[in-house]
N, C-alpha and C positions, 0 to 999 in steps of 0.2 A: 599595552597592558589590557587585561580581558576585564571589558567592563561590566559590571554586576545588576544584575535587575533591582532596582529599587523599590522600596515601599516609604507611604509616605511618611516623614518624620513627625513629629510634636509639630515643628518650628514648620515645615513645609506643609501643614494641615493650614498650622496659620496664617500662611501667606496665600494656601491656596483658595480660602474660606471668602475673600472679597469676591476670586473669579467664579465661586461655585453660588457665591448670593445672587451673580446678577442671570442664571442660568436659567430658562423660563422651563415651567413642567412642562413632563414631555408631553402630555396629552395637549398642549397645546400649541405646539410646532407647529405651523402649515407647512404640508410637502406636497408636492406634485407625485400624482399616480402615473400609473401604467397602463392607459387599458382599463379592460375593466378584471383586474387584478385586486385583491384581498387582500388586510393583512392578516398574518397566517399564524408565525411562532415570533413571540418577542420575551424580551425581560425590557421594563423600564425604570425599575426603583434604581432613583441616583444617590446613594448613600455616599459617604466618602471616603470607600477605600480605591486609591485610586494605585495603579501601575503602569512604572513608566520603563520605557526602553531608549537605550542611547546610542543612535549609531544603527548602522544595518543589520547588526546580526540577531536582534531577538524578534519572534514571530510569536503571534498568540493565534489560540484556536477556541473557537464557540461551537461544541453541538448541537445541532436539533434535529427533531425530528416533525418531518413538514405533514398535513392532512390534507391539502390538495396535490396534483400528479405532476403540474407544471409549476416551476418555480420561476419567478420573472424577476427581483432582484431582494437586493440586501442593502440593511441601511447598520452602521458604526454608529455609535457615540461617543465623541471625542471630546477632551477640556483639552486647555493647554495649561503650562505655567505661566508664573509674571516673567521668567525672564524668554519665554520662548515662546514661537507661534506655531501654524501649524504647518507640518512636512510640507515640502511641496512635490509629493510624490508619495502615494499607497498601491502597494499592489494586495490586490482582494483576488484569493481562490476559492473554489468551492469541490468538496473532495466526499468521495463515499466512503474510503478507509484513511485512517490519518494519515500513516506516510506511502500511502498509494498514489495514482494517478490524479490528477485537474482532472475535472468535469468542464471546468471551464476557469480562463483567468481575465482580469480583468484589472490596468491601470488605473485610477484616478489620479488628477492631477489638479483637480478644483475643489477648492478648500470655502464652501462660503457658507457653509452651515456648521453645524456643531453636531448636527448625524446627519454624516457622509454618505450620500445613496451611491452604491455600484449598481448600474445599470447594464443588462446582458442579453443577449439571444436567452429567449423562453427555454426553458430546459425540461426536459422530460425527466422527474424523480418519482421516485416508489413511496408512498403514504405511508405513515410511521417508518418505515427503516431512518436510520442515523445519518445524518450527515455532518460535514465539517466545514465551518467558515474560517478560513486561514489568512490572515493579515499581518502586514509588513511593513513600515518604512523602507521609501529607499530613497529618499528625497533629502536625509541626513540632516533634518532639522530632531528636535524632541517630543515625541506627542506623550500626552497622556490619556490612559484607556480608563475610560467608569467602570467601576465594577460593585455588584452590591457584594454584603457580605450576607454569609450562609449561601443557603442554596436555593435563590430568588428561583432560579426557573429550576424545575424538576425531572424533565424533558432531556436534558441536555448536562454537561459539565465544562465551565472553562480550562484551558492550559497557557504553557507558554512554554519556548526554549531558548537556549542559545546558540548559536550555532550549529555544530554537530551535537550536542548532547542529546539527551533523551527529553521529552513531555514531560512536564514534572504537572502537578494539579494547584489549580488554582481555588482558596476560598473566599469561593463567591461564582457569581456572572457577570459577563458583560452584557451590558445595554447596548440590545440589539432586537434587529427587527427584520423578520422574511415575509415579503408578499407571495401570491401563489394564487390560479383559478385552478381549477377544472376543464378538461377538453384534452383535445387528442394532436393540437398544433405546436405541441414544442419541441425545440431544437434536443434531438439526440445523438450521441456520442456515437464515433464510428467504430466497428465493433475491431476487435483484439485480432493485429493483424497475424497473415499467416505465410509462412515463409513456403517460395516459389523454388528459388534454386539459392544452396546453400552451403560453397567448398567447404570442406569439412578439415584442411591440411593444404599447409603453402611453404612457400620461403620469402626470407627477410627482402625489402626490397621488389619484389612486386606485388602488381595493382591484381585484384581478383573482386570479383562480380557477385553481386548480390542481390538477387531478387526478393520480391513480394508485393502481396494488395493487402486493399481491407477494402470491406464493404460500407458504404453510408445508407441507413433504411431512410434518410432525407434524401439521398441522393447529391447530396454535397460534395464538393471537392474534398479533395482528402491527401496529406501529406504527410512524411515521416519525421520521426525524428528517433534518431538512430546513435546509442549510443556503442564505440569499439571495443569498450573493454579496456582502450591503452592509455585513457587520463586526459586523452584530450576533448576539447568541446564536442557534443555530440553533433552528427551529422543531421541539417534539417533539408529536406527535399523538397522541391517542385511540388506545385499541387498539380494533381491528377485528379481523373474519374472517379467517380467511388467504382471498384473491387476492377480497377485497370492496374498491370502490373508496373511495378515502383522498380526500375536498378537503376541500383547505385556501384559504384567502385570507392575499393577501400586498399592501402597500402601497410603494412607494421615494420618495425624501424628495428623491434626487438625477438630474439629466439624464446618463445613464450607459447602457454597457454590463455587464451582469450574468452571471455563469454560477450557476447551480444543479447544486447536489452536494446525494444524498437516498439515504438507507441505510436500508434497512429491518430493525429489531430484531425477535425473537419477544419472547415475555410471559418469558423465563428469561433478558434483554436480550442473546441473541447475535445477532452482527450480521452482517448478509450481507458473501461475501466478498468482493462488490466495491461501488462507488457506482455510481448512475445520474448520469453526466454531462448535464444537457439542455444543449443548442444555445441560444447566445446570445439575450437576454433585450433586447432595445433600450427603453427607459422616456427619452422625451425634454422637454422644457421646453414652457413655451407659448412660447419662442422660441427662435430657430434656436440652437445647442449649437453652439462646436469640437470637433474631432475630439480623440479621447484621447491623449495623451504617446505617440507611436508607441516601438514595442518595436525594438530595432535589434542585427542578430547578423550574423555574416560571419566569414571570416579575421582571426585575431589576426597572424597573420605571414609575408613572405613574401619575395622576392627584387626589389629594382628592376626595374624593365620588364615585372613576370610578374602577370599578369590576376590580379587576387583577389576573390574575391565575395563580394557583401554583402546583405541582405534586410531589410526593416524592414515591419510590417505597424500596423495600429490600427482603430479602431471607430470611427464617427460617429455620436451616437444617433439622429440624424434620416434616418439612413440614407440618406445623399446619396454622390456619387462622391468619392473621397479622391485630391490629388496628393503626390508626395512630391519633398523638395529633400536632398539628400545635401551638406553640408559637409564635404572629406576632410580639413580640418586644414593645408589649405598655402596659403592664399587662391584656393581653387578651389574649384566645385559641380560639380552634374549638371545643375543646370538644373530646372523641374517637371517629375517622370516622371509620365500617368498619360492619361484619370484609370482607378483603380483601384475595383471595388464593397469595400463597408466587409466587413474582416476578411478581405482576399483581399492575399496578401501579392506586395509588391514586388522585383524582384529586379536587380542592376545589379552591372555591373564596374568595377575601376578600378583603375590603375597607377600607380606613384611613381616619375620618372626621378632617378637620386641616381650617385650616383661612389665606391666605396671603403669609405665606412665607414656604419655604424648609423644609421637613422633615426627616428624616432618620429613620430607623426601621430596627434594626438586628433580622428574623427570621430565624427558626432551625424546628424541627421534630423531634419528638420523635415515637418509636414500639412497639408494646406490642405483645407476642402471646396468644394462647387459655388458657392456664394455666397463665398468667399473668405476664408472665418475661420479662423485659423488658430490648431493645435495649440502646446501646449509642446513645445519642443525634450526630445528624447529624451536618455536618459542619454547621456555621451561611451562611448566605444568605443575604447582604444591599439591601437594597430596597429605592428607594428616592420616596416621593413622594414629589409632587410642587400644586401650584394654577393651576388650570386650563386654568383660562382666563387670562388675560394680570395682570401682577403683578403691587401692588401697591407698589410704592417705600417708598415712607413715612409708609405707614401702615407696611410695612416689615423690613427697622429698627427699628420701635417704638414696635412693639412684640422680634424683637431680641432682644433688649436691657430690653423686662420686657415678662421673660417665665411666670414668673406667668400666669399674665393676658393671655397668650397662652394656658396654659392648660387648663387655665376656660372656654374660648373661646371653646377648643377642647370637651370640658367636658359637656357643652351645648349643640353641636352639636349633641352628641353621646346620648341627650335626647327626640331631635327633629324627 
């Protein structure tokens, strides 16, 4: 069962009210420095709204934005409940876009304060641009995260998710804290690697060869991590030179189109800011393949009689010409558009004649290639179309209540 992000209750405010009296102000923590490193960006009001996560799957995010150029670590603030201590395991990332690349990651595993310091390789950051603190349980105990309410720090905004879902926003911040100097000696990220030699087209069942480097301006070792496309864990590689070439061998099991996404880490595993995307990967059968479930996008909504456009594109791994058939949902097509080269997208109009009131229309998209074999139909697609001009209230219950005379009306139209 998917467990739900809690907020505190009445009852859990009160239980949690003895652990939160005995909690000493932050200002007066003693923590151990870095160096001669600053504190930089924090929030510390402990008010008590607190959020908890159950289990692996929820992660929260804190932005700030730093004023010194090197960032040297991060410190949590964490409560626990009465019935539970703390994880025995956090992983803490530090990210420039949210669900972009690490800059850097970092385990904890020692729980003996109540703000948790991740300690890391100095890192080289940009002064005011945004960045992201990303933290996790995976230690599968319960922790609880402080957070004030409103918008203690101004700088920044907290989130959280679950799962796969999306960032949803958090009211308030987490109590939190970024050290940082000044200087020119921090660990930087190896730059976005770039691809050396790169088959473009294969078959099921053998191994083919994959080049590339990346460069370190630390001159750090440098290592991949390479994902295939085909679902399974990605491939991580040997460290190497900075900008020495990286092959690796990869094999695919299926007649498919593939993409390859490959990030290159230093040896202190920060990871470059961006991926290398390569250009589609075709690996076909020893016989002829259908074209893949074409992808299908266009106007969700629009007026009777008024042009709406629509696109549906897809892959054929044999890399033959692709036609496409448009079902708009009323017992009518397009007919086969094409033919079109594989991954070159299709583009078409198409109009609904209707009277008065609300329409709906589920269309989909069907593939063909040169030999005639054809793809699965494409997810449906609603489409609403309406009146154009001001609706008539009367004339639009009296067709809802008699579709007949709708479709006659439709059916006429589509004579005119």
């Amino acid at each position: 069962m998917k467990k739900k992000l809690l907020t505190i209750s009445t009852l859990a405010t009160f239980l949690l009210s003895t652990i939160l009296s005995s909690i000493s102000i932050a200002s007066t923590i003693s923590l151990s420095d870095d160096g001669d490193d600053e504190l930089d960006q924090y929030q510390e009001l402990m008010q008590s709204n607190v959020i908890c996560g159950s289990g692996y799957e929820f992660e929260y995010t804190q932005s700030f934005k730093p004023t010194k150029n090197i960032l040297t670590r991060v410190q949590i603030y964490t409560v626990t409940s009465a019935y539970s201590g703390y994880p025995s395991k956090m992983r803490l990332t530090i990210r420039k876009e949210l669900d972009g690349n690490n800059i850097v990651k970092v385990i904890e595993t020692k729980f003996t304060k109540k703000w948790i310091e991740f300690d890391f390789p100095d890192l080289q950051v940009v002064p005011e641009d945004t960045y992201y603190i990303m933290w996790a349980d995976i230690g599968g105990s319960i922790a609880w995260k402080m957070s004030s309410y409103g918008s203690a720090y101004s700088r920044g905004i907290a989130k959280y998710r679950s799962g796969s879902d999306s960032w949803r926003d958090l009211d308030g911040d987490f109590c939190f804290r970024t050290y940082g100097r000044n200087g020119t000696d921090g660990n930087n990220p190896p730059e976005t690697p770039e691809q050396v030699s790169i088959p473009i087209e294969g078959i099921i069942g053998q191994s083919y060869t994959y080049s590339f480097r990346s460069e370190d301006v630390d001159d750090d070792r440098v290592k991949l991590k390479i994902d295939w496309g085909d679902g399974n864990e990605p491939t991580i590689t040997d460290e190497y030179q900075s900008d020495e070439i990286m092959s690796v061998d990869h094999t695919w099991e299926d007649p498919k189109v593939y993409w390859i996404t490959v990030t290159a880490m230093d040896e202190h595993d920060s990871e470059s800011f961006y991926n290398l995307e390569v250009e589609p990967v075709y690996i076909k059968g020893y016989q002829n393949t259908a074209p893949m479930k074409p992808e299908l996008d266009g106007d969700k909504e629009g007026a009777f009689n008024e042009e709406l456009d629509f696109s549906a594109v897809t892959y054929d791994c044999d890399r033959q010409n692709i036609w496409y058939l448009f079902d708009w949902g009323d017992e009518t097509d397009s007919g086969w558009l094409g033919p079109y080269q594989s991954g070159e997208i299709c583009t078409i109009q198409n109009s609904w004649p209707g009277f008065l009131y609300t329409d709906y229309y589920d269309i989909s998209v069907l593939a063909k290639d040169s030999t005639g074999t054809k793809s699965l139909w494409s997810d449906s697609m609603e489409v609403k179309v309406y009146q154009g001009r001001s609706k008539n209230k009367i004339g639009n219950d009296f067709l809802q209540k008699f579709p007949m005379i709708s479709n006659m009306i439709s059916n006429l139209l589509r004579l005119i």
